[in-house]
N, C-alpha and C positions, 0 to 999 in steps of 0.2 A: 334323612334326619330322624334321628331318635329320641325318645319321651325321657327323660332318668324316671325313675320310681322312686317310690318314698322309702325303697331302702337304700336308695343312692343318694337322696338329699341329706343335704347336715352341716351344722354350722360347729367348726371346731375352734377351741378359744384356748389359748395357748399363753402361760402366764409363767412365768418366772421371778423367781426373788431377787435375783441379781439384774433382772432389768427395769428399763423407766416405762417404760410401756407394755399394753396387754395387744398379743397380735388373735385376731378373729379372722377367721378365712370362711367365707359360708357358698352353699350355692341353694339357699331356700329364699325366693322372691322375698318374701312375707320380711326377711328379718335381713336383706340388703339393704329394701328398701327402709327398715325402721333405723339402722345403722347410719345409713345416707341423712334425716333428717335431722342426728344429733350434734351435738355444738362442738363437743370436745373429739368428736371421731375426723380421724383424717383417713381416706379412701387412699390406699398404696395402689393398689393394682384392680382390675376387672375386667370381663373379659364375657364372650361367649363359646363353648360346646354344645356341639350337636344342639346347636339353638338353645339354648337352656342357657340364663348367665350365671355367676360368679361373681365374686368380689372379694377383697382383703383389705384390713381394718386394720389401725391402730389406735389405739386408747392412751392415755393418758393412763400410769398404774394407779393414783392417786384417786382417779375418777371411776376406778371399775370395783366391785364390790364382788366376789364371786355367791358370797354368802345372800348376799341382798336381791340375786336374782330370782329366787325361791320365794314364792307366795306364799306369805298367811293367809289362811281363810279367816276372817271375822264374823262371826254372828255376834248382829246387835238387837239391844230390846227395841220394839217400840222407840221407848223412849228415849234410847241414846240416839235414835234415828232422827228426831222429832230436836234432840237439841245441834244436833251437829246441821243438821239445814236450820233453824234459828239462828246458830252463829255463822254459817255462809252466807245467809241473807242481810245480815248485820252490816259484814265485811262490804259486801258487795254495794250496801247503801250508803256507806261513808267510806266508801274506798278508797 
């Protein structure tokens, strides 16, 4: 049984404008596993090699963003810091 390496891991997402869904095939634990916990994802296939698993997605196109998957970094001041936990504290007391 053998290891894959990190140039053999990879999650490919495979999207089309003529279809209703976004298909994602990955074999990186880290992001089966965060795929498995989401609401709209439905699980087509998976599987294990050489010990190591697999699995393949489909999404909802409606629900997948490609654009949104890309992080903004935010720097905040102080005090934008100072009011956004004021207002989650708020929410959270009169929930």
């Amino acid at each position: 049984m053998s290891k894959w390496t990190n140039e053999e891991r990879e999650t490919t997402v495979n999207l089309c404008a003529a279809d209703s869904v976004v298909r994602v095939w990955s074999n990186i634990p880290k992001h089966i596993n965060a795929f498995r916990k989401k609401a709209d994802v439905v699980e087509v296939a998976s599987g294990v090699v050489e010990g190591q698993p697999w699995a393949s997605f489909t999404i909802p196109v409606d629900r997948y963003d490609p654009a949104r998957g890309v992080r903004s970094k935010r720097t905040l001041t102080p005090e934008q810091r100072q009011e956004r936990a004021d207002r989650l504290a708020k929410v959270r007391k009169h929930g």
